[in-house]
N, C-alpha and C positions, 0 to 999 in steps of 0.2 A: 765633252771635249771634241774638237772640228777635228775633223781626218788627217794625218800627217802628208802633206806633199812634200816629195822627193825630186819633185824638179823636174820630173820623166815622165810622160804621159803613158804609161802603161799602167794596166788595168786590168787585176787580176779574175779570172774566171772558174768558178765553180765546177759547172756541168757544161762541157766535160772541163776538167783538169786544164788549166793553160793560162793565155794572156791574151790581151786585144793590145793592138800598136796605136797612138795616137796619129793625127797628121805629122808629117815629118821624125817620125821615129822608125829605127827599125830594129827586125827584130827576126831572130829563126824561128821556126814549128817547136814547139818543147817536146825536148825532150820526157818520157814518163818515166819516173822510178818505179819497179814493182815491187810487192810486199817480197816478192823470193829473192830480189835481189839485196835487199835488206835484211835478210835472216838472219845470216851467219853472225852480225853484231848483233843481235839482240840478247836480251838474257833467256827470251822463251821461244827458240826459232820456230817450232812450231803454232807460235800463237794466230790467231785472228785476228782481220784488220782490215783498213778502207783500203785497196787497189784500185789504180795508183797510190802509192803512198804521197808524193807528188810531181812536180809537174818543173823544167829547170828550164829556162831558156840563156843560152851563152852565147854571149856579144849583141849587147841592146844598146843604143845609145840614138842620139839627135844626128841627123846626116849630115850636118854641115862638120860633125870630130871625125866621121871617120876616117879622116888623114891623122889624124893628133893620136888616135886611140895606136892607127897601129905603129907610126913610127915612135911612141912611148914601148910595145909589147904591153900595153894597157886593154883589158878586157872588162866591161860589165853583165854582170849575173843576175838574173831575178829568181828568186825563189819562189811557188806556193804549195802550201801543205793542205792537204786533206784533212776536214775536221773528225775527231774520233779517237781512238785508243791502236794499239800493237799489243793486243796482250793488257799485262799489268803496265804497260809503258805507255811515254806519251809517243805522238808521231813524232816522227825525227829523222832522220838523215844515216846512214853508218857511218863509220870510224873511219877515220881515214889520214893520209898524209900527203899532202902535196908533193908532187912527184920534182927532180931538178930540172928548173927550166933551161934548156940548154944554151940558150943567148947569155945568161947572166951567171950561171954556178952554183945558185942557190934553190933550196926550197920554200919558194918563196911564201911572203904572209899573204893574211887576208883580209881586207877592212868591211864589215857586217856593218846595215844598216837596218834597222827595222822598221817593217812600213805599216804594217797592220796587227792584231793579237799580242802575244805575249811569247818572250823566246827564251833560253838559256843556252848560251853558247858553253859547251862543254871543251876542254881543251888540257892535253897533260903532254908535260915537254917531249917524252918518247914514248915511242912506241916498242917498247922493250921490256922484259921480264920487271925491271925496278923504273916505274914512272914516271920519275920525276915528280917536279910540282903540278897538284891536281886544282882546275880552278873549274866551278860553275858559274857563268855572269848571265845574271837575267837583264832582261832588256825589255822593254817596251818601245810604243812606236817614236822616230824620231833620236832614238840614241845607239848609240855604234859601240863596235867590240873588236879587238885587232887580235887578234891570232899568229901569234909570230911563227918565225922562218922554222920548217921542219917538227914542229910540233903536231901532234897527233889530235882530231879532234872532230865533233859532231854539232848538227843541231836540233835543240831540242824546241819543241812547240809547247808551251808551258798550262795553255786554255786549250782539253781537249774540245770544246764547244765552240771556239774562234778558229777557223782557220789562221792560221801565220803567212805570211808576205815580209820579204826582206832583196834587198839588194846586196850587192857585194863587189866590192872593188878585186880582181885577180889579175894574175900574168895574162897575157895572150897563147905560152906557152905552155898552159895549165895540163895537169895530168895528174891521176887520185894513183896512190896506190894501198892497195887495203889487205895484204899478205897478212902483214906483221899483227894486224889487228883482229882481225878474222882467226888469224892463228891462236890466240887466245881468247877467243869466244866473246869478240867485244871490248869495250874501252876499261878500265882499270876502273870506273863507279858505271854502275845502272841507275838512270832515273825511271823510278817508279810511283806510279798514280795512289795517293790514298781513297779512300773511298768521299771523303769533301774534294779533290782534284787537287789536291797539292802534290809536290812532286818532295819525295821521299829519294836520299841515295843511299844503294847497296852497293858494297864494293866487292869489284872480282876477285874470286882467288885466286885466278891464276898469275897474276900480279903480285908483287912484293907490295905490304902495307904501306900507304905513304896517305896524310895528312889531304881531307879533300876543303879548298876553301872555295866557298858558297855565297858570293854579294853579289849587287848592284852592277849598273857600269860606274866607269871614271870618264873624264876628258883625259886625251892627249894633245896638251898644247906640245910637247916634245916633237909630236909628228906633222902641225901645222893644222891642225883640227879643229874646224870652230863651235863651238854649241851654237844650234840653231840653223848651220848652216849647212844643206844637202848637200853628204858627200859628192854625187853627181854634178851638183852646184860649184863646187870646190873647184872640181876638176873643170867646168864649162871655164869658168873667171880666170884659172890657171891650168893650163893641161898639164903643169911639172907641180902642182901643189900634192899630186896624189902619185908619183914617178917611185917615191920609198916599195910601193909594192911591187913593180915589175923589176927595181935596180935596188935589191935590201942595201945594196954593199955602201948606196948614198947614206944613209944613217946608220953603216955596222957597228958602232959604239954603244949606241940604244938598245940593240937586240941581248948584248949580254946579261943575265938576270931579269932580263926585262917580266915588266907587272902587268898581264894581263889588266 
């Protein structure tokens, strides 16, 4: 299978942890996550693990958007994980909640693309003693996952032996906040490694039981989505084709119930 281009000349880097920028792309120093700072979600904070866990760069794009990026409050993300284990778990992200952007009033979503390995976006409506709906969507490269407004959620690296690489559409006004979730020792399931690498879920107790569903992605033609075509891309052809994530309130009909 050929490698997934995303439309974006960046190019994820091992050693150390980070990215390279193409010509005409730019890009910040990444930021590094560390194993300590990912403890408190996990099911075994004490565990062993690659440090960095990984490596985030916020606000990457082609120089000729970035007037469109910011007068949209449009932001792009790249992800890369470290190959390896946390423990019984796979690498992953903590738990967390998009904080309210204060341009728009909401907390807004987040449109996942995947560019390299294997992911599962984990994601449960609240971050609060009863769950809500619990969804695992696994992804591979070339397909997307949206995470709606104020939902609580993580991600996971699915091939301890693959690093993962992914993009992400966000607000410009982005901010995590990880109280609620930390507070109860993690998201409402654990993914956990069997011993062939499949990922196994345990669910927390300290959560009220709720029902965890476990598939594939979907397309959303609802949100203007094409298969096939890089979110990044979307947005080059239409700077307002991808505007749902920084302005939810354009599509708030959608978000009610909405189906991961």
């Amino acid at each position: 299978m050929s490698p997934f281009d995303p439309g974006l000349d960046v190019r994820p880097r091992k050693a150390p942890l980070g990215f390279e920028y193409g010509s005409r792309v730019f890009g910040p120093a990444p930021e590094l996550r560390r194993l300590d700072a990912i403890r408190p979600s996990l099911r075994d904070p004490g565990c062993d693990g690659p440090d960095p866990v990984y490596a985030i760069a916020m606000d990457v794009g082609r120089e000729e958007h970035r007037p469109a990026l910011r007068d949209r409050f449009l932001l792009f993300g790249v992800v890369t994980y470290a190959a390896g284990r946390l423990g019984q778990e796979p690498v992953r992200s903590q738990g967390h909640v998009h904080k309210v952007a204060p341009h728009s009033g909401w907390s807004p979503p987040e449109l996942y693309e995947i560019w390299s390995g294997r992911a599962v976006v984990y994601m449960q409506e609240r971050a609060a003693d009863d769950p809500g709906r619990c969804f695992a969507i696994e992804a591979r490269p070339g397909e997307v996952v949206v995470v709606p407004p104020s939902w609580a959620h993580a991600t996971v690296s699915a091939d301890p032996g693959t690093p993962t690489t992914f993009g992400a559409w966000c607000d410009r006004e982005y901010g995590f906040e990880y109280d609620a979730v930390r507070a109860r020792g993690g998201l409402a399931y654990y993914p956990l490694l069997t011993e062939e690498g499949r990922i196994e879920w345990q669910a927390n107790g300290r959560y009220e039981p709720r029902p965890l569903v476990a598939r594939g992605t979907r397309t959303y033609p609802e949100l203007g989505l094409k298969p096939g075509v890089p979110v990044y891309e979307l947005f080059a052809r239409d700077p307002d084709a991808v505007r749902w994530v920084s302005d939810p309130a354009r599509v708030s009909p959608l978000w009610e119930g909405f189906e991961p």
